[in-house]
N, C-alpha and C positions, 0 to 999 in steps of 0.2 A: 480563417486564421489558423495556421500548423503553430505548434510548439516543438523545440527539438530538447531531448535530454540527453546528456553526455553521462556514460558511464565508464568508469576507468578502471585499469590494475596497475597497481603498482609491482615492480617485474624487480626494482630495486633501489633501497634499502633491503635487506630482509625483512620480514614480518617478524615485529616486538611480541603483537598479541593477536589473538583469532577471533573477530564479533559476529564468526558467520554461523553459529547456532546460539547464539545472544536472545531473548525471550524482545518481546516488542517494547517493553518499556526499559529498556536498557539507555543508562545516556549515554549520549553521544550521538553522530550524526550516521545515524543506521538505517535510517530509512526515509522514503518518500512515496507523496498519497497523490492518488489522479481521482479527479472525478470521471467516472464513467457512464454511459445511457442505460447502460442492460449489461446489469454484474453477473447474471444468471448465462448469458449466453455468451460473453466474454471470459468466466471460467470454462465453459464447455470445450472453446476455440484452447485456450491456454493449457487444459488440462492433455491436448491433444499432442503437444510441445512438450508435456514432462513436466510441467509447473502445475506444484500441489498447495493447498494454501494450508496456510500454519494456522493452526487454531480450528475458530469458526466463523458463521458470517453471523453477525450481528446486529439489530435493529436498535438503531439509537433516536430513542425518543419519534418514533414514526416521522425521521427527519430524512435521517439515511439508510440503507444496509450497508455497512462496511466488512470486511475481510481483508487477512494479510497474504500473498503470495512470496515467495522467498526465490529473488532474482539472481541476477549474474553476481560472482563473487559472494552470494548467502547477502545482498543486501533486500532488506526486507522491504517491497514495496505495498503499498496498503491503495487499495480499491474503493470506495465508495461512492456509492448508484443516490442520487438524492429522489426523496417520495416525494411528490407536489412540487408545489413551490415555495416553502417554506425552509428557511435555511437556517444554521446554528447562530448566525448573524440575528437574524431576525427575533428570534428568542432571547438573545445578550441585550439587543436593545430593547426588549417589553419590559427585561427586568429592573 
């Protein structure tokens, strides 16, 4: 199964406001998250392109490692490698 993601510029109206150095919890719709196999060797490759990640990487609850990388037009897209097989789902429903 492929997935395709469209990403766009707007060329015109002018730009009101600038959210491309916006922190990650900023509202609005600034970013978007991929699950990846191997975040470690997937930054390696990306960092080779010029893509640096914002922040750091992060172990959430030995479910995920996540990090942010800052894409086309400064939209933030976020990474996360899942540990096991156990997912944020699966913990929502224990509780």
């Amino acid at each position: 199964m492929r997935s395709r993601l469209e990403l766009s510029q707007f060329l015109t109206p002018t730009t009101i406001s600038d959210h491309r150095t916006s922190p990650v919890n900023s509202l609005g719709y600034l970013r978007v998250m991929f699950r990846v196999d191997n975040l470690d060797e997937l930054l390696v490759r990306l960092a080779k392109q010029g893509v640096e990640i914002v922040g750091e990487i992060v172990n959430y609850e030995d479910i995920y490692r996540l990090c942010y990388i800052r894409g086309a037009e400064g939209l933030l897209i976020g990474l996360a490698e899942q540990l096991g097989n156990q997912t944020a789902k699966d913990i929502l429903e224990k509780s």
